[in-house]
N, C-alpha and C positions, 0 to 999 in steps of 0.2 A: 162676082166676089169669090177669090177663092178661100179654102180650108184657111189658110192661117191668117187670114185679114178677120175671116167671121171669128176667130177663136179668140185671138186678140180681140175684139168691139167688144165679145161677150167679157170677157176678162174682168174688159176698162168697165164696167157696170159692177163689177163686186166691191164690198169692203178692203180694204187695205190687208188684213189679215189673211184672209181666206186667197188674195193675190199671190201671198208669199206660198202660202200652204201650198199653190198649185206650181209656184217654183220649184220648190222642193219634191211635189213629186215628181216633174219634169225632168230635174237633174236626176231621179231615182231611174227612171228610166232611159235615159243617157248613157250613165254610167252602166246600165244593165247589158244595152243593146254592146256597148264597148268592149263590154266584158265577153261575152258571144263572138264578137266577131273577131275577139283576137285568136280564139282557140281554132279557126278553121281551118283547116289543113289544104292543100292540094293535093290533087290524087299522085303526083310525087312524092308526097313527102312524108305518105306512111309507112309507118314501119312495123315488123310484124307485132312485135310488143304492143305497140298503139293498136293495131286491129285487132289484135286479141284480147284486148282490154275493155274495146269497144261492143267488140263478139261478145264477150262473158258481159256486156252490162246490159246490152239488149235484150238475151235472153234470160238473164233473171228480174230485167225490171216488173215490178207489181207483186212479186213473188212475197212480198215482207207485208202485204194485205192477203195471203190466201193463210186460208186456217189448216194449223199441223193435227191432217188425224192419223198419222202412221204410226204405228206400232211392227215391233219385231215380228207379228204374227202376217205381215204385210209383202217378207222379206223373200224372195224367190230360190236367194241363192247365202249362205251364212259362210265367211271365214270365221276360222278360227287362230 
């Protein structure tokens, strides 16, 4: 028996409700994977704008979880 024949038997054993509920998450993730796969690029078809947008998001992702303790006394070099 494969993956989507046991998924479906198990399904056919639920309530009629909790059937739908699991339609709709299914479509959630349809639509999710759809949504991913249209943004991929090939290695043609980037551009620098696009990789530098990519660059700047890599290196600051997580960055809006670390905690600000800087202060001006922190500062190496000050314009004025």
């Amino acid at each position: 028996m494969n993956y989507a024949q046991s998924i479906v038997d198990r399904i056919a054993t639920l309530p009629p409700e909790k059937q739908v509920e699991i339609l709709d998450f299914v479509e959630f993730i349809a639509a999710r994977h759809r949504e991913a796969s249209e943004h991929v690029l090939e290695p043609g078809e980037w551009t620098d704008s696009t990789f530098s947008e990519l660059s700047m998001h890599q290196a600051l992702r997580g960055i809006e979880h670390e905690p600000f303790n800087y202060t001006s006394l922190d500062l190496k070099e000050r314009w004025l």
